[in-house]
C-alpha positions as CSV (number, residue, x, y, z in Angstrom):
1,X,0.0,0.0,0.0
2,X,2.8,2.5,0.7
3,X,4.3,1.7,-2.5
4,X,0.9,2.7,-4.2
5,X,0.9,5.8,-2.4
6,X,4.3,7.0,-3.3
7,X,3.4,6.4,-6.6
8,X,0.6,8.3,-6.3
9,X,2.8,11.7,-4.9
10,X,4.4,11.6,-8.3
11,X,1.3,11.6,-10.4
12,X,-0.1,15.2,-10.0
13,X,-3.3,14.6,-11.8
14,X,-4.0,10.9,-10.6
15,X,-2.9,12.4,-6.7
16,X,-5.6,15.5,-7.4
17,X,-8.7,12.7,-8.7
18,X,-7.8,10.3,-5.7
19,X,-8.2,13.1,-3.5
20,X,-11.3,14.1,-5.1
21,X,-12.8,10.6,-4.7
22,X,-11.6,10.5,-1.1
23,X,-13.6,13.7,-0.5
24,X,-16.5,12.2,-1.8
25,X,-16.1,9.2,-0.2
26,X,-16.0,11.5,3.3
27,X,-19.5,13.7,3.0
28,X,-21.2,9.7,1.7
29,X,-19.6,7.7,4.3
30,X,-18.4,10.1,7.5
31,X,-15.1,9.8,9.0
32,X,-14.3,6.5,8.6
33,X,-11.9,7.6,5.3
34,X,-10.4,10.4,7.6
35,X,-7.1,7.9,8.2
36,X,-6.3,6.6,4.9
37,X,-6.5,10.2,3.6
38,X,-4.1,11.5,6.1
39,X,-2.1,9.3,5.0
40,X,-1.9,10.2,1.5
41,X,-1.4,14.3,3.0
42,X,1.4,12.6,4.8
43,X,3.4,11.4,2.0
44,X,2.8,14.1,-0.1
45,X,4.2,16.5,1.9
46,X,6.9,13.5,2.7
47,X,7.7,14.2,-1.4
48,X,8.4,18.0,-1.0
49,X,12.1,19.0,-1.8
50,X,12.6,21.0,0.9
51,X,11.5,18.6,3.6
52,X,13.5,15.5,2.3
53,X,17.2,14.8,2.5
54,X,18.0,13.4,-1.1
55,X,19.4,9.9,-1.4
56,X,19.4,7.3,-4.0
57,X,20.7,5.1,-5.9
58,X,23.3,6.8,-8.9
59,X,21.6,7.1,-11.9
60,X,23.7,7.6,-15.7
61,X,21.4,10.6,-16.1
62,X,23.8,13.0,-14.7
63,X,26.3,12.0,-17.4
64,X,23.7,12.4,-20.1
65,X,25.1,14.7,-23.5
66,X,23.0,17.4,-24.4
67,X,20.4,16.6,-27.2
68,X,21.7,16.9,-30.7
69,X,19.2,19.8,-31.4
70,X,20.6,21.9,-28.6
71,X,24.2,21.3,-29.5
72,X,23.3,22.1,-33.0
73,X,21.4,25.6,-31.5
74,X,25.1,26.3,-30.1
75,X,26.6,26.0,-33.1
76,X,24.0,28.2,-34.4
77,X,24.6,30.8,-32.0
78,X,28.7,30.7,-31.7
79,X,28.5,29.3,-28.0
80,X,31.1,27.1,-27.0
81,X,29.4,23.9,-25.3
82,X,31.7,24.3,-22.3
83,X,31.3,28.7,-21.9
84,X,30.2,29.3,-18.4
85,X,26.4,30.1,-17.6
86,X,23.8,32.2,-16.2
87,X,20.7,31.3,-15.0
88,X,17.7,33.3,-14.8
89,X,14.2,32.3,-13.0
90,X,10.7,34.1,-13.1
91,X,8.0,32.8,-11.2
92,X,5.1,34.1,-12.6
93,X,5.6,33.2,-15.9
94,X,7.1,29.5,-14.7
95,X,10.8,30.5,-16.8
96,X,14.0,29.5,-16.1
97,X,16.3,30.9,-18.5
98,X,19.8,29.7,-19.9
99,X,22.5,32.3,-20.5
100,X,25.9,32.0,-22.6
101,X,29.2,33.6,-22.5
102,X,31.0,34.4,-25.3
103,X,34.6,35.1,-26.0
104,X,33.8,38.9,-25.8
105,X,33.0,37.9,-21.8
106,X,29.3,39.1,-22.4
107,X,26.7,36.7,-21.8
108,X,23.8,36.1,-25.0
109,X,20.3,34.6,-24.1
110,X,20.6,30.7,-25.5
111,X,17.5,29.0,-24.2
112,X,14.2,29.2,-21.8
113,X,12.6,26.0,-20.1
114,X,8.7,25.9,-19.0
115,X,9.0,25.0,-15.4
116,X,6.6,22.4,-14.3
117,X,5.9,23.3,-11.0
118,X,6.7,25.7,-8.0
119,X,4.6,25.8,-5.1
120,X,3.9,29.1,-2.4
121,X,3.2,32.2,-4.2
122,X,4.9,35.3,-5.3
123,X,7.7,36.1,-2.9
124,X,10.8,35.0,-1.3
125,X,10.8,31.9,1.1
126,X,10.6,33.2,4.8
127,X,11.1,29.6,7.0
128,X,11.4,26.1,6.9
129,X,8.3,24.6,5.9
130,X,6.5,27.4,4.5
131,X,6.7,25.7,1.1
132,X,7.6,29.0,-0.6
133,X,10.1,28.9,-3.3
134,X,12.8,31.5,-2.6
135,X,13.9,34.6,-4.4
136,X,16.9,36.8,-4.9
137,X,20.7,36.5,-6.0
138,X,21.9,33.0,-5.3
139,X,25.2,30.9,-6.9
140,X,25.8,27.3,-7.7
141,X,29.3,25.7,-7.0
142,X,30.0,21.8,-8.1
143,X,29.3,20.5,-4.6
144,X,25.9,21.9,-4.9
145,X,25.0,19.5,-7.9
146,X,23.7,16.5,-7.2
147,X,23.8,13.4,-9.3
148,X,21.8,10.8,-7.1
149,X,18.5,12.8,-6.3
150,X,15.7,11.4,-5.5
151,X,14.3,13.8,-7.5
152,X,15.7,12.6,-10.9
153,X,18.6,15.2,-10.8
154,X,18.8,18.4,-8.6
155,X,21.4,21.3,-8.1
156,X,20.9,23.3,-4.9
157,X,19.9,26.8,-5.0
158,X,22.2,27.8,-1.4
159,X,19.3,28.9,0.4
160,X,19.8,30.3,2.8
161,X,22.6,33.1,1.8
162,X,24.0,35.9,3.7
163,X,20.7,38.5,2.9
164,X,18.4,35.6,4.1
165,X,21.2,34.9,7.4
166,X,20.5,38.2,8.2
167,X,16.6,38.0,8.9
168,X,16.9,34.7,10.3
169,X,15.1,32.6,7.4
170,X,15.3,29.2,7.9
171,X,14.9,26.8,5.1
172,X,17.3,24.0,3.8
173,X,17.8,21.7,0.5
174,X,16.0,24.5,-1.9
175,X,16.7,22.9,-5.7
176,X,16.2,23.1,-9.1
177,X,15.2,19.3,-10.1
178,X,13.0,17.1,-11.9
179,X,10.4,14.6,-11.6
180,X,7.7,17.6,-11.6
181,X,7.0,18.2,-8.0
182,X,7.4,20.7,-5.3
183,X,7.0,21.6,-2.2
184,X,9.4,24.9,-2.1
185,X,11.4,24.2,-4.9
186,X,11.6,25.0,-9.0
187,X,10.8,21.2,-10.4
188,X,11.4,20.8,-14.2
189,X,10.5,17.6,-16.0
190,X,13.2,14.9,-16.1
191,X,13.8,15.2,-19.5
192,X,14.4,19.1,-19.3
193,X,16.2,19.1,-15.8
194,X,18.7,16.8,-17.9
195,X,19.3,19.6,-20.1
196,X,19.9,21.9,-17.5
197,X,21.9,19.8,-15.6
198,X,24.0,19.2,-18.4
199,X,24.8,22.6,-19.1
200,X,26.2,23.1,-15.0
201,X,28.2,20.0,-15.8
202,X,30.0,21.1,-19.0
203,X,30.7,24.0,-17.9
204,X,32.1,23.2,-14.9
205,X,34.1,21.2,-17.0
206,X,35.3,23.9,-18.8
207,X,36.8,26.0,-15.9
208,X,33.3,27.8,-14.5
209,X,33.9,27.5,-10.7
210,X,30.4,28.6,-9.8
211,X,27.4,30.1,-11.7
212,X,25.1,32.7,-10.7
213,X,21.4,31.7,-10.4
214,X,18.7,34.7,-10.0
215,X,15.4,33.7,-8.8
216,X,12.7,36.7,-9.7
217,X,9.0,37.0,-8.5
218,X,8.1,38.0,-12.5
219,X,9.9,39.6,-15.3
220,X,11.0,42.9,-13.9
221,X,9.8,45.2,-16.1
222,X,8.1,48.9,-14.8
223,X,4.8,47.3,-16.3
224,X,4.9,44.4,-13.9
225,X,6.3,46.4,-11.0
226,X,3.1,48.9,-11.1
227,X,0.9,45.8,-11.4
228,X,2.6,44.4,-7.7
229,X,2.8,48.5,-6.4
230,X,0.9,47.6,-3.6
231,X,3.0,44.1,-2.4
232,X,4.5,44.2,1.2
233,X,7.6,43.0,-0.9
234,X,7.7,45.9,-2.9
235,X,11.2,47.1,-1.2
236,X,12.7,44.2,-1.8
237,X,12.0,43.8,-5.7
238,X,13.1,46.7,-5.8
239,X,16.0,46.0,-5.2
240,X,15.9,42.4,-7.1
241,X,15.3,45.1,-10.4
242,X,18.6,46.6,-10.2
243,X,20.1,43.6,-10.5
244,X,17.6,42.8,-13.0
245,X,18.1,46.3,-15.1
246,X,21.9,45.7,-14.6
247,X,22.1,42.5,-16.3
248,X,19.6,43.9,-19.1
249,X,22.4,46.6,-19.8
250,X,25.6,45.3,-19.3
251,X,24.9,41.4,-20.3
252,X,27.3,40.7,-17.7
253,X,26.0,38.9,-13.9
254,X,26.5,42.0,-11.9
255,X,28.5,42.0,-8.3
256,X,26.5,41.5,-5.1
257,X,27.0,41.9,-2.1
258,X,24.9,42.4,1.5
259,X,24.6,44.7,4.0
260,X,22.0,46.8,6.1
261,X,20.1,44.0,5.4
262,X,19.9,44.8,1.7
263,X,21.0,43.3,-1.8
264,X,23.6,45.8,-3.1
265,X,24.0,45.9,-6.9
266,X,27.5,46.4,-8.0
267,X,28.2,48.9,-5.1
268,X,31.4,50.9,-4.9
269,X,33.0,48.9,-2.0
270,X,31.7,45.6,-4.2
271,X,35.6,45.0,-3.3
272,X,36.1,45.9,-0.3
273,X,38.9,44.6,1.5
274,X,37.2,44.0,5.1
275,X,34.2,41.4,5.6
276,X,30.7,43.4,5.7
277,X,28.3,42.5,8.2
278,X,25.4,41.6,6.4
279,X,23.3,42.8,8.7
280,X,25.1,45.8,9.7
281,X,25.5,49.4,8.3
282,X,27.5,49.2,4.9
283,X,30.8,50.8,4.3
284,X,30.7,54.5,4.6
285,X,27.5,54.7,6.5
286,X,27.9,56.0,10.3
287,X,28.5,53.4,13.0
288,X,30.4,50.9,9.9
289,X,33.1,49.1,11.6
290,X,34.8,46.3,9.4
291,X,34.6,43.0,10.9
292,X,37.8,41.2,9.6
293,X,40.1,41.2,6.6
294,X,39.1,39.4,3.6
295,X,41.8,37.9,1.6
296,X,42.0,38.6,-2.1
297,X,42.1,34.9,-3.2
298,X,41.1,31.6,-1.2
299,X,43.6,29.7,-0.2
300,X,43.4,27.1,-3.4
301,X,43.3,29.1,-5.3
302,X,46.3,31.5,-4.1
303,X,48.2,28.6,-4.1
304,X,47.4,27.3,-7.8
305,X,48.7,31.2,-8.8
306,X,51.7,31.2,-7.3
307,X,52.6,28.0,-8.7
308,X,51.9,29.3,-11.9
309,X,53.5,32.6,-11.0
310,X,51.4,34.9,-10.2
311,X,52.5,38.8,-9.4
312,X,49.6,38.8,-6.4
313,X,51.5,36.0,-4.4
314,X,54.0,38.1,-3.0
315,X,51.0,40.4,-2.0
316,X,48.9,37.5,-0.5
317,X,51.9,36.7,1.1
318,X,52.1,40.1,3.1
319,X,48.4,39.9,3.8
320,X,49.2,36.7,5.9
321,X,52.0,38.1,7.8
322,X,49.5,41.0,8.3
323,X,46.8,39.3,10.0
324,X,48.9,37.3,12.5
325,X,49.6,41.4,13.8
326,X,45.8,42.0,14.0
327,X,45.0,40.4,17.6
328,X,47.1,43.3,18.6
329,X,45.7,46.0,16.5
330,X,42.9,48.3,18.8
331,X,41.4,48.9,15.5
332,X,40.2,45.5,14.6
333,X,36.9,44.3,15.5
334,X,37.6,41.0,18.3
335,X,34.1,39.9,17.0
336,X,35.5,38.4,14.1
337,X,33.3,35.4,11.9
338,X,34.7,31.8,12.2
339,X,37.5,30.2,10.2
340,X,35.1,28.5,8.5
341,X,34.0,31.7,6.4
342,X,36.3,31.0,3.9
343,X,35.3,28.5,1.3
344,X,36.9,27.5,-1.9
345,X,33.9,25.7,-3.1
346,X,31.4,28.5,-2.8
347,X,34.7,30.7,-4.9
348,X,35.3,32.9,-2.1
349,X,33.8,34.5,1.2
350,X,30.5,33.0,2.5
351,X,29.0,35.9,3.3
352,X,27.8,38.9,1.9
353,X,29.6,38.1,-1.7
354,X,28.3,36.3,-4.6
């Protein structure tokens, strides 16, 4: 029986008729149904990406090439197969969007998916369990892919990042995946999440060490925004549109970064060389007070440079011999973030850059 009603979670239309009949069943018979269709509420929330920890079985679907008609639509467009990404996601119009780069380093609009399903409503995701599917300015590494998913194959979004650290949202395994069903997340068809999922790989392949991925309410035009006037999120998309408007000019992912609790598109200080609190004032505002020294490369990668000779190594190398000073220095900030900030697999600081 629970075989049956697992399979029944995946079938959208069977599950919506079964609980139709169940229903029925109810106002004929009383509460004697009440059990059995708990039951099936159970497991279909049991289905919902962002409640479940993925494990399965490997599947070759993750190593599947991209279909000859989209390799061919390359060609047409002068893409290289590996060129890094860009990913684009509107809600409203159930889009997710596949950018290029091209030698020129600007990015050219290959591709747009129909996404099957995304549950909640317009808005970004607020806690764990709310089954809303988040917005704003996220990135993908390699570790965030994942080939086994129970959900045919998934990449995680990194919700939550440092703007949604700094108002406390909960929320965990957020995803882009297949098999069509959601409870939080963006859920393509197999076939079309393969696609997707082939472009990450590739061009990780080809040298990309993350891509950007951002997740909008609705295409931000000023038509749609003086449709929504009136949302309590209206602030916030707001600022979602200048990344949205910078992107539409420039063709090139622009730099964000996070502080006074606010996305900040391609600010002055985007490099700063002292960790921003994300939820603190930004740099130049009264009462700013720099909370540790970021370095200019990760670790990995500083060592990969100077073994290919790299001019910045003998200035990485000062930066080091700098810090071990800073206990002593009245200046610096004591309330410093863990070690752990600094991560090669998200490409650099954890938080408040993307």
């Amino acid at each position: 029986m629970i075989h049956v009603l697992r399979f029944l979670t995946k079938q959208p239309k069977i599950l919506k008729l079964w609980h139709k009949i169940l229903f029925s069943s109810f106002l004929a018979r009383g509460a004697g149904f009440v059990r059995l269709s708990l039951s099936v509420c159970v497991l279909s929330f049991l289905a919902g990406c962002s409640q479940a920890i993925e494990t399965t079985s490997s599947s070759n679907a993750a190593n599947s090439p991209l279909p000859k008609e989209t390799r061919d639509l390359l060609v047409k467009k002068g893409m290289r197969i590996s060129a890094p990404i860009f990913i684009r996601i509107f809600k409203k119009e159930s889009e997710l969007e596949i950018w290029k780069q091209k030698d020129d380093g600007l990015f050219y609009y290959l591709k747009t998916y129909p996404i099957c399903n995304w549950s909640g409503k317009l808005g970004p995701k607020l806690k764990q369990g709310d089954k809303q599917a988040p917005e704003g300015f996220y990135k993908v590494s390699r570790g965030q892919m994942n080939p086994n998913s129970k959900f045919h194959l998934s990449f995680n979004l990194g919700y939550p990042n440092a703007y949604d650290r700094s108002f406390k949202r909960t929320g965990a395994n957020l995803m882009v995946h297949g098999d069509c069903s959601s409870a939080g997340c963006y859920a393509m068809t197999d076939a079309l999440v393969e696609e997707i999922y082939a472009f990450a790989r590739e061009a990780f392949d080809g040298g990309q060490e993350f891509f950007y991925v951002h997740a909008y309410p609705f295409r931000m035009t000023s038509k749609n925004m003086a449709l929504h006037k009136r949302s309590r999120w209206m602030k916030f998309w707001l600022d979602l549109k200048k990344g949205y408007d910078q992107f539409e000019l420039a063709r090139v992912p622009p730099k964000i970064r996070v502080c006074e609790k606010r996305y900040q598109v391609n600010p002055a200080f985007a490099d700063f060389s002292y960790q921003i609190n994300p939820a603190g004032p930004c740099p130049g505002s009264p009462g700013f007070r720099p909370m540790r020294r970021a370095p200019d490369l990760t670790i990995a990668r500083s060592q990969r440079q100077r073994r290919q000779g790299d001019p910045l190594s003998q200035i990485i190398e000062t930066r080091r011999q700098e810090s071990a000073q800073e206990k002593h220095d009245p200046g610096f900030d004591s309330l410093s973030l863990p070690d752990d900030i600094f991560s090669d697999d998200l490409g650099g600081l954890r938080d408040g850059v993307y």
